[in-house]
RODO-2510 file (C-alpha; in nm, 4 decimals, decimal comma):
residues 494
     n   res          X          Y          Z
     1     x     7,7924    -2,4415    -0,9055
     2     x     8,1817    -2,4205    -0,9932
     3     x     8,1982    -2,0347    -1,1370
     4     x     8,4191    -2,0456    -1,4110
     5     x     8,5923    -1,7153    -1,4557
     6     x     8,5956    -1,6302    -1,8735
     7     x     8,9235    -1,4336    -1,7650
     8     x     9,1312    -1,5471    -1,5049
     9     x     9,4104    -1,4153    -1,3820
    10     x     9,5871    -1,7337    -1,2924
    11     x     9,5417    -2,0730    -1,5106
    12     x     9,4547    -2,3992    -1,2442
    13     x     9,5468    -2,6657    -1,5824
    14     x     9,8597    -2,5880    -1,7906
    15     x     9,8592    -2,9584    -1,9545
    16     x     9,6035    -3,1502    -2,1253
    17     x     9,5583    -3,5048    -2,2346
    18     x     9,4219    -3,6007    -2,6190
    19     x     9,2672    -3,9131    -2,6516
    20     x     9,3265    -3,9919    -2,9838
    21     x     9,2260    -4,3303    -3,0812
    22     x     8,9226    -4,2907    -3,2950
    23     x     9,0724    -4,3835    -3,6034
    24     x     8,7916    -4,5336    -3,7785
    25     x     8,5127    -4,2606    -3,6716
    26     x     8,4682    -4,0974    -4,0378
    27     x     8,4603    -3,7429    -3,9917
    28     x     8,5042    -3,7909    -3,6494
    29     x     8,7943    -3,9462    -3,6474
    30     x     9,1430    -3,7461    -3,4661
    31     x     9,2550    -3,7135    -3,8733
    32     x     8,9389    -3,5625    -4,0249
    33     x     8,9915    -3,2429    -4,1622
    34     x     8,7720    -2,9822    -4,1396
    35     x     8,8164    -2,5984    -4,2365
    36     x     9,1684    -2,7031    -4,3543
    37     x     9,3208    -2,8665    -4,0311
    38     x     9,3087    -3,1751    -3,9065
    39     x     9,0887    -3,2266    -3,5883
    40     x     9,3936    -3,3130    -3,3750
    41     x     9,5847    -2,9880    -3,5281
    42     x     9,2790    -2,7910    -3,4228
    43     x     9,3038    -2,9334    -3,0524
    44     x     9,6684    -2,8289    -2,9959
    45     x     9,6628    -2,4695    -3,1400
    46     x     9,3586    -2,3855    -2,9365
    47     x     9,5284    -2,5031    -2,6158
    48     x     9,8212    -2,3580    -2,7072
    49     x     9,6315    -2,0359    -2,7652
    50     x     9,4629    -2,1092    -2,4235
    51     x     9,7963    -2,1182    -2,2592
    52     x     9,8778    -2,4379    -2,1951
    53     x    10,2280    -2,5456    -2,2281
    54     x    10,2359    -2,9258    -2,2878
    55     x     9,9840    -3,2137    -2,4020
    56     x    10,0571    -3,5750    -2,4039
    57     x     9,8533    -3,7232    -2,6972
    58     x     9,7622    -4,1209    -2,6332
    59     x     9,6487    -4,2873    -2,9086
    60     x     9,6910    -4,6431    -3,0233
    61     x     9,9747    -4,8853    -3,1333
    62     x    10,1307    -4,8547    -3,4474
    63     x    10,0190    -4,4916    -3,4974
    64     x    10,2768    -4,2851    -3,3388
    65     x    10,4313    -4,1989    -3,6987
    66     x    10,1086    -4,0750    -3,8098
    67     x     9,9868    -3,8295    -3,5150
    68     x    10,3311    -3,6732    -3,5271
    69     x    10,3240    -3,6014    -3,9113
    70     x     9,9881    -3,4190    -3,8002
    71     x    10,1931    -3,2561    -3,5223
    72     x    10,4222    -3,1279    -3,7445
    73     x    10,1560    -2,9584    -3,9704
    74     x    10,0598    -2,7233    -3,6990
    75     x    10,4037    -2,7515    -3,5122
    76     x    10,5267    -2,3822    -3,6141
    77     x    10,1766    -2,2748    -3,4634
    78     x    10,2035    -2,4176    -3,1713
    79     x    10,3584    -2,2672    -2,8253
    80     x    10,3367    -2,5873    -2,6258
    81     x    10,5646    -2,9356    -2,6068
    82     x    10,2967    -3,2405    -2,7441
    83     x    10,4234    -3,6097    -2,6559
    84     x    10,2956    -3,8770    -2,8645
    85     x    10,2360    -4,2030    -2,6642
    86     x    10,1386    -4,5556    -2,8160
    87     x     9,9017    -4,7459    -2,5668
    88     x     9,7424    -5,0434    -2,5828
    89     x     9,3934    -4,8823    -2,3949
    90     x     9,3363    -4,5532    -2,2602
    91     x     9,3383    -4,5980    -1,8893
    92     x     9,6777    -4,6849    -1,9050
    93     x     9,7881    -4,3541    -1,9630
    94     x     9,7105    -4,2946    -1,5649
    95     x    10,0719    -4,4499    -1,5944
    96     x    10,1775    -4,1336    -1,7880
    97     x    10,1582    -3,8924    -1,4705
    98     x    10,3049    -4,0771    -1,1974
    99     x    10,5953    -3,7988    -1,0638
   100     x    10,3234    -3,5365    -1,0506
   101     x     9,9868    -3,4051    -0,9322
   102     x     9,8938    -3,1154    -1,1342
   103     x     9,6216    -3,0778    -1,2906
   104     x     9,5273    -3,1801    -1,5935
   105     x     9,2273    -3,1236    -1,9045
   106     x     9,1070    -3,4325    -2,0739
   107     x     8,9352    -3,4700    -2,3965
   108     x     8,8650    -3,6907    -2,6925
   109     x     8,9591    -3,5896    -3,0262
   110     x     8,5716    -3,5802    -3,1478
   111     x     8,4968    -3,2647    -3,1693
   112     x     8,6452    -2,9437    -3,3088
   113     x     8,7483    -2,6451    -3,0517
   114     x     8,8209    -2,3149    -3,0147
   115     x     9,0604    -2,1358    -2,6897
   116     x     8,6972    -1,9609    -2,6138
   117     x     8,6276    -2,3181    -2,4485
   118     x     8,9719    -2,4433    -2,3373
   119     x     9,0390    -2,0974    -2,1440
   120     x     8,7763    -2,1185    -1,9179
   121     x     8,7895    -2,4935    -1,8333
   122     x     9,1394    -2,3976    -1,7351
   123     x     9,0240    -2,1939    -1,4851
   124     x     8,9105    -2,4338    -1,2792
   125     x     8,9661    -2,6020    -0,9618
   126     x     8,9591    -2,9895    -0,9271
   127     x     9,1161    -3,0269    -0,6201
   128     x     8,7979    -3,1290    -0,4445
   129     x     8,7251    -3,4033    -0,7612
   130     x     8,7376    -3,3924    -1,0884
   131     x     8,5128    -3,1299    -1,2532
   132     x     8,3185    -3,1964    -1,5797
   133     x     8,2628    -2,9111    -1,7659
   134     x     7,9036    -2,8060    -1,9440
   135     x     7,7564    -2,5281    -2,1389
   136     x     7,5522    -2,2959    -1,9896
   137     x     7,2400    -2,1544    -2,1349
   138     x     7,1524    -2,4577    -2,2741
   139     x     6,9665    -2,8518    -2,1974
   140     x     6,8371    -3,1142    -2,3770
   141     x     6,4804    -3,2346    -2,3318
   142     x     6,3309    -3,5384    -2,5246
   143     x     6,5733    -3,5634    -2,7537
   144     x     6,5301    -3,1197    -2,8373
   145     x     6,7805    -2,8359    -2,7448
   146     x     6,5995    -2,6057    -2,5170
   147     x     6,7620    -2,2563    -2,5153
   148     x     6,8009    -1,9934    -2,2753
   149     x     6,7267    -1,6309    -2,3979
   150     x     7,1114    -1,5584    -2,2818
   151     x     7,2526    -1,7519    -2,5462
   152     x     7,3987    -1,5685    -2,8994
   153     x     7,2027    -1,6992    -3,1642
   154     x     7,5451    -1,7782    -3,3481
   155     x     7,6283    -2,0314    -3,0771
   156     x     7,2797    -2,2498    -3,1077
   157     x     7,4356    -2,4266    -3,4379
   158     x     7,6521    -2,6355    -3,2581
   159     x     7,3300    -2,7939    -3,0681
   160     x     7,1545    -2,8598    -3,4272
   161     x     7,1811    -3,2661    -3,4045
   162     x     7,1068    -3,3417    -3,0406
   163     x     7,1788    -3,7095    -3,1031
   164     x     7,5587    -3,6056    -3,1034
   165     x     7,5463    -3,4496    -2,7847
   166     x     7,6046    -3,6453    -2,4627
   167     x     7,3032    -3,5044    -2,2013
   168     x     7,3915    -3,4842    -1,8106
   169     x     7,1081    -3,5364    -1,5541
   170     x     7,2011    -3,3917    -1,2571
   171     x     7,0918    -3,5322    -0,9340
   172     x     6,7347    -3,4725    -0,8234
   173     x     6,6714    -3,1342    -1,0372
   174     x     6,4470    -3,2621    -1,2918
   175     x     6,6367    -3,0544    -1,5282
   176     x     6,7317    -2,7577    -1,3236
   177     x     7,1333    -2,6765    -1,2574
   178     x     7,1756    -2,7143    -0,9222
   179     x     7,5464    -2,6013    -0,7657
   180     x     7,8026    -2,8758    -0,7397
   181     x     7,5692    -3,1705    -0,7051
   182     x     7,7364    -3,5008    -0,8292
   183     x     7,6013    -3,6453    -1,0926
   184     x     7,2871    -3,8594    -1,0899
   185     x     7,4053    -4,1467    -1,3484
   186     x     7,6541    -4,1706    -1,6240
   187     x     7,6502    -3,9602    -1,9406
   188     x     7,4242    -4,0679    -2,1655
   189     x     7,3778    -4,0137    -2,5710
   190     x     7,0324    -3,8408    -2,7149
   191     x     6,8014    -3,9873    -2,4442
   192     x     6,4315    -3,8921    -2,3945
   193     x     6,4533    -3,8672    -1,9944
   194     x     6,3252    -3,5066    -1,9185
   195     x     6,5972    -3,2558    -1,8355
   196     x     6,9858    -3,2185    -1,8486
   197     x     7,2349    -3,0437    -1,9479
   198     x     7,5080    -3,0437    -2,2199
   199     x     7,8715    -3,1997    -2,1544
   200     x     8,1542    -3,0563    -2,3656
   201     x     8,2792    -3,3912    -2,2932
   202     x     8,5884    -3,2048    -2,1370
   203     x     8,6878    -3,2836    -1,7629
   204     x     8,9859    -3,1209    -1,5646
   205     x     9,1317    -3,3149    -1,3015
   206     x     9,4376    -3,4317    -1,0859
   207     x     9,6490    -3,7177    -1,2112
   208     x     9,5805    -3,9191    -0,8195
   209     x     9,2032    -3,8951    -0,9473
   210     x     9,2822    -4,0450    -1,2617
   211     x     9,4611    -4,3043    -1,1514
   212     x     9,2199    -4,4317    -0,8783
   213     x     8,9954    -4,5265    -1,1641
   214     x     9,0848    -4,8498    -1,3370
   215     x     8,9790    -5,0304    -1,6630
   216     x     8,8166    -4,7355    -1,8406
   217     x     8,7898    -4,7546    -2,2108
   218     x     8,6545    -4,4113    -2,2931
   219     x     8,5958    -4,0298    -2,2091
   220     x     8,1814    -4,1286    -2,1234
   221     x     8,2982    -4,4147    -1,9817
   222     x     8,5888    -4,2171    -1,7133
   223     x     8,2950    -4,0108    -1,6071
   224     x     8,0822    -4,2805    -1,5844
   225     x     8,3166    -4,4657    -1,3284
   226     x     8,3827    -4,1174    -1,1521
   227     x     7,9948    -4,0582    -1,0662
   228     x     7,9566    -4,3808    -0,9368
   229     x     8,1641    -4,3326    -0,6997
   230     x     8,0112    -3,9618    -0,6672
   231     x     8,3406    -3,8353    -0,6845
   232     x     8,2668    -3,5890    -1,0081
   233     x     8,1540    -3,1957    -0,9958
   234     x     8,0658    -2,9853    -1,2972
   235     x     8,0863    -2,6124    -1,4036
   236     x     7,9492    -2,4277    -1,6828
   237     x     8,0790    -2,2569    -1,9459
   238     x     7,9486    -1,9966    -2,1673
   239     x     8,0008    -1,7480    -2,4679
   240     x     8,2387    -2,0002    -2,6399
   241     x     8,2104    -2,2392    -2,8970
   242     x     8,3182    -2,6204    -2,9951
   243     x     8,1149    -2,8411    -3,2003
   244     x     8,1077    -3,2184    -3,1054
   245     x     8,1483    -3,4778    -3,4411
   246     x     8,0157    -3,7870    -3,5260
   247     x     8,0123    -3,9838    -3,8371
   248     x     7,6489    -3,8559    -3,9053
   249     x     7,7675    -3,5032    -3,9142
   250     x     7,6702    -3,3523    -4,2203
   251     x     7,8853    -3,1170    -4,4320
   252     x     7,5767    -2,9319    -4,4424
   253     x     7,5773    -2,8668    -4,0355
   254     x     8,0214    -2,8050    -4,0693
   255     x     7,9395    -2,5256    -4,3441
   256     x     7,6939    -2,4229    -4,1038
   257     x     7,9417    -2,4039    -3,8183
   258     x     8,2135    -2,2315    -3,9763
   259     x     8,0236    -1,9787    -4,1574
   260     x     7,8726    -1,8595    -3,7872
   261     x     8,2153    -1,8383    -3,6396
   262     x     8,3323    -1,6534    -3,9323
   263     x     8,0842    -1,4036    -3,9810
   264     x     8,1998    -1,0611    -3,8292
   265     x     7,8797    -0,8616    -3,6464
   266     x     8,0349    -0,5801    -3,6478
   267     x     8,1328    -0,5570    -3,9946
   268     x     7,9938    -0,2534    -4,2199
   269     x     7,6040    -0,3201    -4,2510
   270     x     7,7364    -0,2972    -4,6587
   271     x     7,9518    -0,5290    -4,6586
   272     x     7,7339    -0,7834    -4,4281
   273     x     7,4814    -0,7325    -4,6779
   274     x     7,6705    -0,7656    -5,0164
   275     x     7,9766    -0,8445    -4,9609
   276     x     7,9260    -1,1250    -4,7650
   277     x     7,7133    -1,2701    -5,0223
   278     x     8,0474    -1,3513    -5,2299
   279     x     8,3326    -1,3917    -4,9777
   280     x     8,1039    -1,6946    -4,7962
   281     x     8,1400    -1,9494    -5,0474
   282     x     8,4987    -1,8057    -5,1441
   283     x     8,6152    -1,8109    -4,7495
   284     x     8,4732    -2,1419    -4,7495
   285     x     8,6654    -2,2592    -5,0263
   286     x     8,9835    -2,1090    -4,9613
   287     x     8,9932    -2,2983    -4,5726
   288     x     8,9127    -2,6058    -4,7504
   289     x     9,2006    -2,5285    -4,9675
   290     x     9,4468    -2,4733    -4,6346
   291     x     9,5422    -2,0833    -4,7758
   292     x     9,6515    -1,9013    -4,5157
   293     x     9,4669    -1,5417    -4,4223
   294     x     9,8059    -1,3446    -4,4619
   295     x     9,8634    -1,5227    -4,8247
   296     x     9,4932    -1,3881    -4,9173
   297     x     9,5676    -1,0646    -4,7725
   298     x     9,8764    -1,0424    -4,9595
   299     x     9,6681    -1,1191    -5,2939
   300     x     9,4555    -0,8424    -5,1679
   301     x     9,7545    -0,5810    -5,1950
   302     x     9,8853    -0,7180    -5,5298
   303     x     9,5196    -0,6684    -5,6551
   304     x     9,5839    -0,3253    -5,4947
   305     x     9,8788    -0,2258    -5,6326
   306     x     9,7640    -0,3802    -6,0130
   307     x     9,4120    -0,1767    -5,9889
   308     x     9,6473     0,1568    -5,9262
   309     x     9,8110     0,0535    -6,2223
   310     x     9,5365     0,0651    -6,4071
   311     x     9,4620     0,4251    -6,3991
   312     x     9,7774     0,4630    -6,5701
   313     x     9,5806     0,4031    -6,8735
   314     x     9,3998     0,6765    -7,0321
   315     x     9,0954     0,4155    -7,1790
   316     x     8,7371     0,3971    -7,0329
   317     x     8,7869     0,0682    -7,0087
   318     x     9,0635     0,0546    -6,7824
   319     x     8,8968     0,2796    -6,5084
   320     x     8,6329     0,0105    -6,5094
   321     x     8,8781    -0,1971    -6,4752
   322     x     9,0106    -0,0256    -6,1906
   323     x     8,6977    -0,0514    -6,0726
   324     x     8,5874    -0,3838    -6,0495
   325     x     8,9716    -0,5037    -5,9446
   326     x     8,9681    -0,2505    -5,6498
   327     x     8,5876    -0,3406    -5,5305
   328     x     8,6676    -0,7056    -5,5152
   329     x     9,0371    -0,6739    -5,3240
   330     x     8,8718    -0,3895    -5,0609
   331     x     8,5437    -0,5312    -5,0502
   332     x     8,5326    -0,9305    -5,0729
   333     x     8,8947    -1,0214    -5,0175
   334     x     8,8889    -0,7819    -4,7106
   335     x     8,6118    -1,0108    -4,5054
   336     x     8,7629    -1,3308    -4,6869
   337     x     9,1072    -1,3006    -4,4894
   338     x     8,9261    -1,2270    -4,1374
   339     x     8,6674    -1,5179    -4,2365
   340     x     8,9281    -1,7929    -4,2923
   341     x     9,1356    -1,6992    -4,0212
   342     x     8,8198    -1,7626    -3,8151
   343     x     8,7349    -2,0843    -3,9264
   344     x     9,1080    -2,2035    -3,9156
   345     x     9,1776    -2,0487    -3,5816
   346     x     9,4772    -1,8410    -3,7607
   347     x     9,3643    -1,5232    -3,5874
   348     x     9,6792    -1,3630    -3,4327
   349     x     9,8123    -1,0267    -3,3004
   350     x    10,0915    -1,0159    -3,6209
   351     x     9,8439    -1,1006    -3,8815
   352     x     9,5463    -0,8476    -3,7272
   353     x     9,8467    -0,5552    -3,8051
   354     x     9,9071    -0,7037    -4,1143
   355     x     9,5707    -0,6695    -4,2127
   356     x     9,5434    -0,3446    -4,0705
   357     x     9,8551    -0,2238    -4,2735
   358     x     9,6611    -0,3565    -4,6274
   359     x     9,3683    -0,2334    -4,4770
   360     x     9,5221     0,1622    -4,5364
   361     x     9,6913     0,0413    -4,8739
   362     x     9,2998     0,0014    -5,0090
   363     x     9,2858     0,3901    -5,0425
   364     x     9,6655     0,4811    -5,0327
   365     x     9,7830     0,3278    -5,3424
   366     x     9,5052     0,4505    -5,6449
   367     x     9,5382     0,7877    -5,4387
   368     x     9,9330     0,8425    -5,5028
   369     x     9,8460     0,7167    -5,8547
   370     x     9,5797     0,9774    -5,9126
   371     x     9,7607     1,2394    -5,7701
   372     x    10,0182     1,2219    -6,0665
   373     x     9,7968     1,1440    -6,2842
   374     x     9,5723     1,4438    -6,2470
   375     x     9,8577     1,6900    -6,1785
   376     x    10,0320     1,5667    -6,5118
   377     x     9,7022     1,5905    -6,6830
   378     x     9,5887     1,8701    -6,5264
   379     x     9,8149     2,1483    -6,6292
   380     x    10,0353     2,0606    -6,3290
   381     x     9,7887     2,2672    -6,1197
   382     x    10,0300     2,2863    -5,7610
   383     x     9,6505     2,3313    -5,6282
   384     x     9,6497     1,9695    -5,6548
   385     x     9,9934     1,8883    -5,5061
   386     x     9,8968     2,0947    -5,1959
   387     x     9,5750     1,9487    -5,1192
   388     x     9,7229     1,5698    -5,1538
   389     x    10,0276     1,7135    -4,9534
   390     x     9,8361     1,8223    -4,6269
   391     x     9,5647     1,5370    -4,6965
   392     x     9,8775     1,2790    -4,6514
   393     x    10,0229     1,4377    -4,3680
   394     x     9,6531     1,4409    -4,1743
   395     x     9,6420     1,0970    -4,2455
   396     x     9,9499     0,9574    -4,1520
   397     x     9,9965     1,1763    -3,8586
   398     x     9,6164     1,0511    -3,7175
   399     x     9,6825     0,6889    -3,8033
   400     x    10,0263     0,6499    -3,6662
   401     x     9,9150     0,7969    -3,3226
   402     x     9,5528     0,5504    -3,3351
   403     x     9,7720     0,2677    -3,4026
   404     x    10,0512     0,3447    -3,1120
   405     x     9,7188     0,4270    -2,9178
   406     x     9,5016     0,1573    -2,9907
   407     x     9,7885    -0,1125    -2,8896
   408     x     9,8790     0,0810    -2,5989
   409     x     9,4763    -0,0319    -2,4759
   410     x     9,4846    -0,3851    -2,6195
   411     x     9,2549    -0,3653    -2,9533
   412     x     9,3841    -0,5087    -3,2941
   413     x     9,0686    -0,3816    -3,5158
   414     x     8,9260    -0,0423    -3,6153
   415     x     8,5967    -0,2633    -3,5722
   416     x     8,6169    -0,3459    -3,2407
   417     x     8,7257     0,0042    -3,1632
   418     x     8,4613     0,0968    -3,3175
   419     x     8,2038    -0,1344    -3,1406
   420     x     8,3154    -0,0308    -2,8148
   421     x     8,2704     0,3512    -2,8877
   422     x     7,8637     0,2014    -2,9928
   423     x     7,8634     0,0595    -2,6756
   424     x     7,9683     0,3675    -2,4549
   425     x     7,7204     0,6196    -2,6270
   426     x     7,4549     0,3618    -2,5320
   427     x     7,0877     0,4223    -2,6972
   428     x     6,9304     0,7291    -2,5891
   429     x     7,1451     1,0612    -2,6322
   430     x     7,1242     1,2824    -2,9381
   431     x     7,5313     1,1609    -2,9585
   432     x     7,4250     0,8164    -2,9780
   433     x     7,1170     0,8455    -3,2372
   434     x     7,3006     1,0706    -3,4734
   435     x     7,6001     0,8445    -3,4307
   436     x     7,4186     0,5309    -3,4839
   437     x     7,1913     0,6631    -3,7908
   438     x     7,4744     0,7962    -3,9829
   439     x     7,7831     0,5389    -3,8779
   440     x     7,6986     0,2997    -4,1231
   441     x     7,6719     0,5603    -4,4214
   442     x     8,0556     0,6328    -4,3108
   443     x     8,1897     0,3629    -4,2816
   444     x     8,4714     0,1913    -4,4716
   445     x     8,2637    -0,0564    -4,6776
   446     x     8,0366     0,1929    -4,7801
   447     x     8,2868     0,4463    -4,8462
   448     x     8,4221     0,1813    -5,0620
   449     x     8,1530     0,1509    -5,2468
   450     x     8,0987     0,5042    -5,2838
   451     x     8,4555     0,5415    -5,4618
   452     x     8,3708     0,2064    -5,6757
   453     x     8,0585     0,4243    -5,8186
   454     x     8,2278     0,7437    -5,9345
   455     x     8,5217     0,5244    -6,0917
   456     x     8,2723     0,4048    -6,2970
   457     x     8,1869     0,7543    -6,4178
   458     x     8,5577     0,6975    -6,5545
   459     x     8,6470     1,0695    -6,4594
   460     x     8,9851     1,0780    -6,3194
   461     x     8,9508     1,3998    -6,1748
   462     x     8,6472     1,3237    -6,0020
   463     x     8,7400     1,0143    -5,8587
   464     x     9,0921     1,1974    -5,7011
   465     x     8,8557     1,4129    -5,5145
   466     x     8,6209     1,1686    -5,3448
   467     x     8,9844     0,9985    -5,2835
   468     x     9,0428     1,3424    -5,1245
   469     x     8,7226     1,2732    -4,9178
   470     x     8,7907     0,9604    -4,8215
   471     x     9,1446     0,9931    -4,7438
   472     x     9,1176     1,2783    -4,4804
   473     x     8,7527     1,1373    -4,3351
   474     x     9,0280     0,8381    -4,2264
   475     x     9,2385     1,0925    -4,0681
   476     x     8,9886     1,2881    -3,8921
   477     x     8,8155     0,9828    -3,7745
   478     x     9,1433     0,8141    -3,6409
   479     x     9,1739     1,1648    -3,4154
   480     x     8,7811     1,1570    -3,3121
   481     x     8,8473     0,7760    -3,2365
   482     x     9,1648     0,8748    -2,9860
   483     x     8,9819     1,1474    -2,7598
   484     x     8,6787     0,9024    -2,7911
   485     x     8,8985     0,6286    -2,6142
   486     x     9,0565     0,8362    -2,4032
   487     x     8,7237     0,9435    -2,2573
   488     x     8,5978     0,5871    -2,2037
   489     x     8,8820     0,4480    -2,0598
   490     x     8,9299     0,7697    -1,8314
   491     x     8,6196     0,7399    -1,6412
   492     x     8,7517     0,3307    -1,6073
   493     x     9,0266     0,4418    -1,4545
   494     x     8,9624     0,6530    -1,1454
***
C-alpha cells in the first residue's frame, strides 16, 4: 500500500486537471450549485487551499465563456493560475502537457471536495504509475457500505447511496486491501461482486503516463485503460471528506452532507443542544443564499452594538429586548458564521480573527453600556468605576497575550485550544474529571445563557455584575489557558 502522509512536508502534484464536460448531468453537472458555489468553484478553492498553483480546466467546445464566468466568481479566492481549454474529447488534453513531466491530479467535476482530500492525494508519488486514490476505512459489498470502526461517524454520509460510488476490486483479495496490487478489472458502478473498495475517482499521475493512453472518453474509462495494461497503483486516504454527485442525488442526502461538515464537536454542549436547533436551517439558508461568514458576523456585531443600545432605555421592555437581540447574535449567529463558512469552504486564517474579535464584542459592548448606566443611576458610586476599571484591564491584558500566544503555536479558535487542553488531561486524573464535569457549565455558550436569564429579571444592576463575572472568568481563563499550553507544548519540545 502507497502511505499517504495527511501532512507532508513536501507536495509530489502542484497542478491538477478538471474535466469539465458534464454539462447535462443535473446536479451533477460542473455548474450545479450547491452550498452557494458552483461545483467547479468548489474544485479550484480547495486545490488552491491544498496548495496547488495551477489547473488547466478541459471542457467542451463552445463553453469556454461560461467556465470562466464561473472562474471569476471564485477568482479573488483563489491562489492558483486556472486555464480554460475547449476540446473536442478528453484524451486530447494529453496534448496539453507536452514540455513537461510533472505530476499531475486528475478529476471529474462530479463531485464536491474539500483540501482534506486534495492534500493528501498530493502527497503522493506516481513515478512508478499512476496512483488511484481510495478511502480508507471503508468497502462496498453487494451493493452496502461496510464500515470500519476507525471511521468518524460524520464521514459515513457521503457513502449513503452506494449506487453513486464507483467500487474497486483489487486483485485476488476477495475484498481485503492488499499493498500496491494493480487492479483486478476496471472500475465499476454499484455492482454486487463481493468486496472492494471506494475510488474518490481522483488519480495523480505523470503527463508521459497520460499520454501513452489513447482514445479515452472518461475518468472510469482512463483507469480502465490503465489497469489493463496493469500499469495503475492505489493509496488510501482517510479523515477527509468529498461527496461524489449524480443526478439521483437527493437534496435530502446534500442537506445531509453539509450539515455534518458544518457541525462543530467541540462546540459548547449548550449551544450543540439548543442553539444548533435554530442556526441549522438558518446556516443552511444563508449558503444557499451565497452570504458570506464575515457579512453574518458583521450582522452579529451590529446586533451587538443595537442590543447595548437598548439598555439605554429605562423600560422593562427594552431589557427584554436586550435580551432576546443579544441571545440570538451570541448564541445562533455565533455557530451560523462558523457553519456556513464550513459548508462553503470560506474558512480562513483572517476571517477565524475576525470572528474571534466579535467573539469578545458579545460581552464587551452591553458591559461598557452598563457600566454608565449603573454608575449614572447609581449615585455615581466610584465602587463601580473601580471594579469595571481593573475587570477591563484583566481582560484585555489576558486576551492580548492568548491571542499573540495562541498564533505564535498555530491555533485560530478558543475551541480548539480548548479541545487540545481535553485531550492532554486525558480521562483518569482528579484534573481531568473535575475539568471535564464542570467545563461545560463554564463555558461561553452557557455563560451566555446565564447572562440572557438575569436580563430577563430586567435588573440593571444585577445583570452589570454577572457581566462582572463573566468578564473577568474570560480573563482568568485566557491566563489558565497560556501556562496550560505552555505545559503541553513544553514536554513536546525536549
Amino acid at each position: 500500500m502507497e502511505k499517504i502522509e495527511t501532512e507532508a512536508k513536501t507536495k509530489t502534484a502542484t497542478r491538477a486537471i478538471l474535466l469539465a464536460f458534464n454539462a447535462n448531468n443535473g446536479k451533477a453537472s460542473y455548474h450545479a450549485y450547491h452550498g452557494g458555489e458552483s461545483v467547479l468553484g468548489r474544485a479550484l478553492v480547495a486545490l488552491s487551499k491544498s496548495g496547488f498553483r495551477a489547473a488547466i480546466v478541459a471542457t467542451g467546445v463552445g463553453r469556454k465563456e461560461h467556465v470562466e464566468r464561473l472562474i471569476g466568481e471564485v477568482r479573488h479566492r483563489l491562489s492558483l493560475t486556472a486555464e480554460v481549454h475547449e476540446m473536442t474529447d478528453a484524451a486530447s488534453i494529453g496534448s496539453l502537457l507536452e514540455n513537461t513531466d510533472e505530476p499531475f491530479l486528475l478529476l471529474e467535476t462530479d463531485k464536491i471536495l474539500h483540501p482534506t482530500l486534495l492534500k493528501q492525494a498530493a502527497a503522493l508519488d506516481p513515478s512508478r504509475g499512476p496512483v488511484l486514490v481510495c478511502y480508507r476505512h471503508v468497502d462496498l459489498q453487494n451493493g452496502t457500505a461496510r464500515f470500519d470502526p476507525a471511521l468518524p461517524e460524520k464521514y459515513r454520509v457521503m457513502f449513503a447511496d452506494t449506487r453513486q460510488l464507483t467500487r474497486v476490486e483489487l486483485a485476488g483479495t476477495n475484498g481485503t486491501m492488499v499493498e500496491g496490487r494493480a487492479l483486478d478489472r476496471p472500475p465499476r458502478m454499484g455492482t454486487d461482486v463481493p468486496g472492494g473498495s471506494v475510488s474518490t475517482e481522483i488519480a495523480v499521475f505523470k503527463p508521459s503516463q497520460l499520454r501513452a493512453v489513447t482514445g479515452w472518453t472518461s475518468f472510469a474509462d482512463l483507469i480502465g485503460r490503465w489497469n489493463a495494461s496493469r500499469a495503475v497503483s492505489f493509496a488510501f486516504a482517510s479523515g477527509a471528506w468529498w461527496f461524489k454527485l449524480s443526478p439521483e442525488t437527493t437534496d435530502t442526502q446534500l442537506r445531509e452532507l453539509f450539515w455534518r461538515i458544518a457541525f462543530k464537536e467541540i462546540s459548547g454542549e449548550f449551544s450543540k443542544a439548543v442553539n444548533s436547533k435554530f442556526s441549522k436551517p438558518l446556516s443552511l439558508f444563508l449558503a444557499r443564499k451565497r452570504v458570506t461568514p464575515n457579512a453574518i458576523s458583521s450582522v452579529q456585531m451590529l446586533l451587538f452594538v443595537l442590543a447595548a443600545a437598548f439598555l439605554f432605555i429605562d423600560a422593562y421592555w427594552a431589557t427584554l429586548t436586550f435580551a432576546v437581540v443579544w441571545q440570538f447574535s451570541a448564541g445562533v449567529l455565533d455557530r451560523c458564521d462558523g457553519e456556513t463558512a464550513r459548508i462553503r469552504n470560506h474558512e480562513s486564517e483572517g476571517g477565524a480573527k475576525y470572528d474571534v474579535l466579535v467573539d469578545d464584542l458579545r460581552f464587551g459592548l452591553p458591559f461598557f453600556a452598563l457600566t454608565w448606566i449603573v454608575y449614572a443611576e447609581g449615585g455615581r458610586d466610584p465602587v463601580i468605576l473601580i471594579a469595571a476599571g481593573l475587570t477591563l484591564l484583566l481582560f484585555l491584558a489576558a486576551t492580548v497575550r492568548e491571542l499573540t500566544f495562541m498564533r505564535s503555536l498555530g491555533y485560530q479558535s478558543r475551541q480548539v485550544v480548548g479541545a487540545d487542553i481535553a485531550r492532554s488531561l486525558g480521562n483518569k486524573s482528579f484534573q481531568a474529571r473535575f475539568f471535564h464535569t464542570f467545563r461545560p457549565f463554564f463555558k461561553g455558550d452557557a455563560r451566555t445563557f446565564m447572562v440572557f436569564l438575569v436580563s430577563l429579571s430586567g435588573n440593571k444592576t444585577a445583570l452589570f455584575w454577572a457581566l462582572i463575572l463573566n468578564v473577568l472568568f474570560m480573563g482568568v481563563q485566557a491566563w489558565l489557558s497560556i501556562w496550560k499550553l505552555k505545559t503541553i507544548h513544553s514536554k513536546k519540545d525536549p
